[in-house]
Residue, then its C-alpha position, 0 to 999 in steps of 0.5 A: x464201743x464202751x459199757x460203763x467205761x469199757x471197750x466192747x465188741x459183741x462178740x470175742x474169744x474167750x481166754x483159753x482161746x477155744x471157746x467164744x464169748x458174746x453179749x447176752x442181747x436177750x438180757x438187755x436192757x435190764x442185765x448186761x450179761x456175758x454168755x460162754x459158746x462152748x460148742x457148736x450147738x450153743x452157737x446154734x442156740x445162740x443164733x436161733x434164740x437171738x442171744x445174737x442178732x442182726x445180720x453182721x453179728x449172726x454171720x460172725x457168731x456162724x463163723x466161730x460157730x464152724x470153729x466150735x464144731x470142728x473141735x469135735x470133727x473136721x472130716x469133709x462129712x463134719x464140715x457138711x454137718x456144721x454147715x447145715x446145722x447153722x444154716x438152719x436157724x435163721x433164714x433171713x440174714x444173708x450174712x449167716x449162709x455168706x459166713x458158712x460158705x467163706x468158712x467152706x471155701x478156705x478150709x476144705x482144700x486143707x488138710x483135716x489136721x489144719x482146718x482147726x487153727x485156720x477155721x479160728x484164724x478166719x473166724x478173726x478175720x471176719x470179725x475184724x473186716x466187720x468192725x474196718x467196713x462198718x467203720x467205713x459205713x459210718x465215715x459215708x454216712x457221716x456226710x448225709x447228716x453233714x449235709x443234713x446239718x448244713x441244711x437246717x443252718x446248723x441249727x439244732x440237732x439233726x433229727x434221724x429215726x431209726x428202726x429195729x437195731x442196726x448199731x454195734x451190737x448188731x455188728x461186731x463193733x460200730x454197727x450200720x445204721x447207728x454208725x453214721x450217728x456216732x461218728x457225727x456225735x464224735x465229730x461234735x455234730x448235735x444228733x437226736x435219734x428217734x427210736x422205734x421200739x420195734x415189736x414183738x421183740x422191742x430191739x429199739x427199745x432195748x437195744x438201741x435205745x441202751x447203746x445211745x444212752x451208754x454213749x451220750x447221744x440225745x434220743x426218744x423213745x417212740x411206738x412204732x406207728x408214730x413215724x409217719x406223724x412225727x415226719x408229717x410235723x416235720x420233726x424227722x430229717x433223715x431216716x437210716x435203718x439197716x437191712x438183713x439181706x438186699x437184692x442184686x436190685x436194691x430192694x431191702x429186707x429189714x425188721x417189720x415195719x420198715x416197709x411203712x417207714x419208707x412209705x411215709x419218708x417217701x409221702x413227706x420228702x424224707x429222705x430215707x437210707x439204708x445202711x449195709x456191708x457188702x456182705x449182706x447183698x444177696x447177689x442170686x436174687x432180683x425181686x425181693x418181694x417174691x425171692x427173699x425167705x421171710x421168717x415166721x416166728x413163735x407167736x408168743x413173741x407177740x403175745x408175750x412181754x417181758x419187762x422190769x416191774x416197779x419192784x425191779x422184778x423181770x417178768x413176762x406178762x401176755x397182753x392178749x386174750x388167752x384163746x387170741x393166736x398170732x402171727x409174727x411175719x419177722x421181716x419184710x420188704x421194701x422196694x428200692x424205688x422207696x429207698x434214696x441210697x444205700x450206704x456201703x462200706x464201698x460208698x452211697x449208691x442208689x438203690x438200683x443194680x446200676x449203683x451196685x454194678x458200680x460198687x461191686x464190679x466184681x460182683x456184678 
């Protein structure tokens, strides 16, 4: 995707070839900042204080993170070391143990003076097979609003609303939520987005919202809890969100509030996607409400609020009570039985272990 004319990934090799490069996604929208990942603890950091984020772009990040630690070491003890140090920042994205234990898997049969050169070559790889079944999740997804648009006559945009940030920036490139989106505006197919701003942490405020602006794509801004009316007025045609882990069930572990979401899509016949790559199926775990790890985080995330003053200062601002605490549950579950299709890089599947099993043979 482009920034002010500019092709981007969220995520790239620096020039000297060792170090890594990432979009500082804690300085948007007001600061478009590149950050330096220069050792394994700053990708660690980079993790942990969401410099990155979304499921995708964490395991890539993990993957030069390994990269950055061997510089330092590539003993099998090193390995172990690495591995767990990065495993420990988040707990509930998939994508960050799935990335750790590829990386495993082809370097430790290698002999410790190779492991270097082949931990980059792979760290590559993985970034580049992102960015081909993101893509592919974009060219499936394109037909849901296809049909979307034929059935409103191909009258007026088709309005989707999406929560959290599932677009390029929580990928590598394209995204998975957003990239059904931008593959219909390239199409020329009018699109309209509903942006929750998702709090604490206002991913779509910003985030998705940004990257909308920057690639021209009509859009509106909206508090978490108008969902459900919005779809009750008929304003919503289709919802996409994407996920950081599903089950072998199909059950969908995303950003808070995407469990209210689907409850309304279901309560006014809108049908409600989730979008994801392969990578982020969780294959070990079947009930999603009792096996998946939900992160707590700080809770000043919910008491504090930074933004852009009239002035054009950034501050950090608290909304509460100074003796008020807080709980910041940062995910949570939605049943597959809310879910209409999971959109895979493999194809739209119901959100069932049937529909996997079909997908994923191999898996299953």
């Amino acid at each position: 995707m482009k920034v002010n004319g500019k092709p981007y990934r969220s995520i790239w090799l620096a020039p000297d070839g060792e170090r890594v490069e990432i979009i500082d996604q804690t300085r948007l929208p007001h600061e478009f900042h590149v950050a330096v990942l220069a050792t394994l603890d700053d990708a660690a950091r980079a993790i942990r204080d969401m410099q990155v984020r979304g499921a995708p772009l964490i395991g890539a990040t993990a993957a030069y993170g390994v990269c950055l630690g061997l510089r330092d070491g590539a003993a099998d003890r090193d390995m172990e070391r690495i591995g767990a140090v990065l495993t420990a920042c988040r707990p509930t994205a998939v994508n960050l143990r799935w990335a750790v234990e590829r990386m495993r898997s082809v370097l430790l049969p290698l002999p410790e003076e190779e492991r270097l050169a082949a931990a980059y070559r792979e760290a590559a790889a993985i970034c580049d097979e992102d960015v081909a079944v993101n893509e592919a999740i974009g060219n499936h997804g394109l037909q849901l609003i296809e049909e979307a648009w034929e059935r409103k006559g191909r009258q007026g945009p088709v309005r989707i609303l999406t929560h959290c940030n599932a677009g390029w920036l929580a990928t590598v490139d394209w995204g998975t939520a957003l990239a059904p989106v931008y593959k219909a505006h390239e199409k020329g197919i009018p699109v309209f987005v509903w942006v929750d701003e998702t709090r604490p942490r206002s991913q779509g405020a910003g985030l998705t919202a940004w990257e909308l602006q920057a690639q021209g794509i009509e859009h509106r801004l909206i508090v978490d809890n108008a969902g459900g009316h919005l779809m009750q007025r008929g304003l919503v045609d289709l919802c996409i969100v994407g996920t950081d882990r599903t089950t072998a069930t199909g059950d969908v572990c995303n950003k808070i509030g995407t469990y209210l979401k689907a409850l309304a899509a279901r309560d006014n016949g809108v049908p409600f996607y989730v979008a994801l790559p392969g990578s982020t199926i969780d294959w070990r775990l079947h009930d999603g409400i009792r096996e998946i790890p939900i992160e707590e985080r700080g809770q000043e995330e919910v008491l504090l609020v930074r933004g852009k003053t009239e002035s054009g200062a950034l501050e950090t601002v608290r909304i509460a009570p100074d003796a008020t605490p807080a709980a910041n549950p940062a995910f949570d579950v939605t049943p597959a039985l809310l879910v209409d299709g999971l959109i895979t890089e493999r194809g739209i599947c119901p959100a069932s272990r049937e529909g996997l099993a079909r997908l994923y043979p191999e898996m299953a």
